[in-house]
C-alpha positions in Angstrom: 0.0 0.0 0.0 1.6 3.2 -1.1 1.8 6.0 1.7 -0.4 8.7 0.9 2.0 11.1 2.5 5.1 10.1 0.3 4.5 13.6 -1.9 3.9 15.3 1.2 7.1 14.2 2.7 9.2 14.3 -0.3 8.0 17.9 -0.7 9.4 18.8 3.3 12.5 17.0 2.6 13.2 19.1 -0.4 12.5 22.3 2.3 9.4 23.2 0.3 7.1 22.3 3.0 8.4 24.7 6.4 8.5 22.3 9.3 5.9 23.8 11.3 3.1 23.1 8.4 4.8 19.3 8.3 4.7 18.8 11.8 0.8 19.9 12.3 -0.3 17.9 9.0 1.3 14.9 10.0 -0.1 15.7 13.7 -3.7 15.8 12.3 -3.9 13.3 9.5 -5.0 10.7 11.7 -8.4 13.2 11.1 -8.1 11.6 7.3 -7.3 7.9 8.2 -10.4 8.0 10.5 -12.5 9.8 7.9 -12.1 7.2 5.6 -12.7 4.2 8.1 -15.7 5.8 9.0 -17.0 6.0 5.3 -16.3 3.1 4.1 -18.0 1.4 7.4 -21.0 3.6 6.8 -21.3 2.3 3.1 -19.7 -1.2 2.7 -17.4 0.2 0.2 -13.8 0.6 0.0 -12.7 4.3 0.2 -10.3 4.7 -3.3 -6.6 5.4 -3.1 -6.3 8.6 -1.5 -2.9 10.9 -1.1 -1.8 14.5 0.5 -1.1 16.8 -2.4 1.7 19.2 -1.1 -0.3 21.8 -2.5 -3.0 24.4 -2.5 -5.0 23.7 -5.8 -6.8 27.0 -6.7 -9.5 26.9 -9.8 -10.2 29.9 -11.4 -13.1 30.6 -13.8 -11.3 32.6 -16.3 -7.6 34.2 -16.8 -9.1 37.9 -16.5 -11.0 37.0 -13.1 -9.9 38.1 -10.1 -12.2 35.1 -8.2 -10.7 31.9 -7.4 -12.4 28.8 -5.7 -10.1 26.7 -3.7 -10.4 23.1 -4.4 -10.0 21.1 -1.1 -10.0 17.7 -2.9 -10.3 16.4 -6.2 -11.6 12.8 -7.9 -9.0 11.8 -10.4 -9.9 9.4 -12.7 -6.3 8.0 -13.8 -5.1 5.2 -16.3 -1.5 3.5 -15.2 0.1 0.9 -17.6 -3.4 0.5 -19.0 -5.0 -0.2 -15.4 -8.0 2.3 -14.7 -7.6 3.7 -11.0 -9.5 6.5 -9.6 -7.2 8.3 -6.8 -8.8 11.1 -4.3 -6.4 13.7 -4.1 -6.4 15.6 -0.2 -4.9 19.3 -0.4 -2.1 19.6 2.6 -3.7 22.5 3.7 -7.0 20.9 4.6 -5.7 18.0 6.3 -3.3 20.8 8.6 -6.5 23.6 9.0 -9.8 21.1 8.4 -12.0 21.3 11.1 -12.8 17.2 11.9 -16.5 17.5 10.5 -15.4 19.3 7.2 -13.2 17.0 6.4 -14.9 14.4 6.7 -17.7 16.1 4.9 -15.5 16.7 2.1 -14.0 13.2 1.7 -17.3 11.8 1.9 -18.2 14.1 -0.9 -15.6 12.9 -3.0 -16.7 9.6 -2.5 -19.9 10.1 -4.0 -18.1 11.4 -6.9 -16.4 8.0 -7.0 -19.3 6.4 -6.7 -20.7 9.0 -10.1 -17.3 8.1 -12.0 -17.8 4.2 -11.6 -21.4 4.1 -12.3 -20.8 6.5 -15.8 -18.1 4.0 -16.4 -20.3 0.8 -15.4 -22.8 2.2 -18.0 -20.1 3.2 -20.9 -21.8 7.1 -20.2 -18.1 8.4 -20.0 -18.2 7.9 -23.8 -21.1 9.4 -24.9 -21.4 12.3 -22.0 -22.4 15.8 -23.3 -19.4 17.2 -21.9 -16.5 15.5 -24.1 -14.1 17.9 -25.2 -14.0 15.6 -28.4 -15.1 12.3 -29.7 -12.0 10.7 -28.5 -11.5 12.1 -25.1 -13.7 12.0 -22.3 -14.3 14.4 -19.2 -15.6 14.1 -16.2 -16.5 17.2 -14.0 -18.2 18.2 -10.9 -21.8 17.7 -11.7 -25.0 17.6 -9.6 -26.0 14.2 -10.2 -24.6 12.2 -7.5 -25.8 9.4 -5.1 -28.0 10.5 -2.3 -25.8 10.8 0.6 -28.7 9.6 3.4 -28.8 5.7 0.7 -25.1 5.8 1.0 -24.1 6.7 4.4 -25.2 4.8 7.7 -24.0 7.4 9.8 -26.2 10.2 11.0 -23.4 12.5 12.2 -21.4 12.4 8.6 -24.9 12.7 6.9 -25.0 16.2 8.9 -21.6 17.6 8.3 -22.5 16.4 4.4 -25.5 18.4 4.4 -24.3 21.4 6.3 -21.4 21.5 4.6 -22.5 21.0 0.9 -26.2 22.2 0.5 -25.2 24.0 -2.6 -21.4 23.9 -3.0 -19.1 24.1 -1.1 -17.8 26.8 1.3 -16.6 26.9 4.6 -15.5 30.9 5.5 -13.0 30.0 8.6 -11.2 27.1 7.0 -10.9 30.0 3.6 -9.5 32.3 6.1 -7.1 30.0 7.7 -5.8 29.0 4.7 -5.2 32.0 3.3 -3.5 33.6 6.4 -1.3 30.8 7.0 -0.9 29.1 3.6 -1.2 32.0 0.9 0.1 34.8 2.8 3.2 32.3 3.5 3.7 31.7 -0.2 3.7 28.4 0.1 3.4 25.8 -3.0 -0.2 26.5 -5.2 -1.2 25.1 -7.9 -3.5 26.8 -10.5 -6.1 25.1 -12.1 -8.6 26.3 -14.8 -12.0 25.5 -14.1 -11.8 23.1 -17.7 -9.1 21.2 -16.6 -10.7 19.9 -13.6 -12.2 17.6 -15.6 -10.0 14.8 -16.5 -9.6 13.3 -19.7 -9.7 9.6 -20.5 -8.8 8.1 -23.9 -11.7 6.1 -24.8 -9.6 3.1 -25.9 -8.8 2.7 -22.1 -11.8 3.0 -21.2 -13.9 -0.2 -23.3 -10.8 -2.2 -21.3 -11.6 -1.5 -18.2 -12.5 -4.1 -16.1 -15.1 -3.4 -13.2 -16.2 -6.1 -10.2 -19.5 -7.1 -11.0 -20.3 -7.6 -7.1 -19.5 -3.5 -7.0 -21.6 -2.3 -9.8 -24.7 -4.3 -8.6 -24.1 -2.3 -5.3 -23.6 0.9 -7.3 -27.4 0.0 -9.4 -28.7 -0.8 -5.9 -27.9 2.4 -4.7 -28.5 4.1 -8.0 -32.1 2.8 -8.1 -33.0 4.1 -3.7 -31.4 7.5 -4.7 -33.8 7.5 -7.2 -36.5 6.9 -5.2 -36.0 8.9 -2.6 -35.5 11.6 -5.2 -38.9 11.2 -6.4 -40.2 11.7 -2.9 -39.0 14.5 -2.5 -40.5 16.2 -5.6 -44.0 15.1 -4.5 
């Protein structure tokens, strides 16, 4: 199992991370670890590969705009020596300044997306989606139609932090301000993103090979199919 904090550390040995920052995310990632173990105990699911980017990775919508959106953790969709992974990327700065529920909202978050990503893959949707760049590449971005986090989660606490936190994007003021004061303001490593390429391309030839567990996507329909219902319900 590869250590999710081998960028992370490589990045302090090579004196780009200041000690202080190392010390207090390596002090508070146990908040991750348990994050995860409580997800995948309130779904049944194993959490994806997930590691510490070194980095603050800022989004903007356009190269004239002076607004940025800070992007506290990303689904990557990645193919490696033609074996489809997908990895959850964790920025430093929210394992070092997250308050406990918000990360854990946020991983949970990304899990759904995982949970999105395998079920458009499941159902060869990737191919055909509306937002491909082109016919041969295929994005995937941050779209509304995920899972319903109450048929996912068992776990009313998580279900709370995942509604406060996200009931129409995401934004949490004091972590923003943290961040900024003690990231930002310290010029420490950022990495800009424009809003386009946080969707991640996948060559469709990679895609027809990949190989799902059958026992995983029937979960994924099962779950598909409640979110569904529960959907409806709340429309009437």
């Amino acid at each position: 199992m590869l250590d999710p904090l081998v960028r992370f550390k490589d990045a302090h040995s090579k004196g780009i991370i200041p000690d202080d920052v190392y010390e207090l995310t390596i002090k508070r990632f146990p908040i991750t670890v348990a994050g995860i173990n409580r997800i995948e105990k309130a779904s049944g699911i194993r959490y994806p590969v997930a590691y510490v980017e070194p980095s603050l990775v800022i989004s903007t919508p356009n190269p004239n705009s002076y607004e940025y959106g800070i992007l506290f953790a990303r689904t990557i969709p990645v193919v490696f020596e033609d074996k489809f992974q997908v990895v959850i990327q964790i920025s430093a700065p929210l394992v070092a300044y997250g308050l406990k529920g918000t990360i854990h909202a946020i991983l949970a978050h990304e899990f759904l997306h995982f949970l999105e990503l395998i079920r458009k893959i499941s159902k060869m949707e990737l191919l055909s989606d509306e937002i491909s760049g082109n016919l041969f590449e295929n994005v995937y971005s941050d779209e509304t139609r995920l899972f319903e986090p109450r048929v996912v989660f068992k776990d009313r606490t998580l279900l709370n932090h995942i509604t406060k936190k996200f009931p129409a994007g995401f934004r949490d003021y004091k972590l923003e301000d943290k961040v900024t004061k003690f990231w930002i303001d310290r010029n420490l490593p950022k990495t800009n993103i424009s809003l386009d390429s946080n969707t991640v391309k996948l060559p469709a030839d990679a895609l027809s090979k990949i190989k799902l567990d059958p026992s995983f996507i029937s979960k994924i329909e099962q779950l598909e199919e409640k979110s569904s219902k529960v959907r409806k319900k709340k429309l009437y």
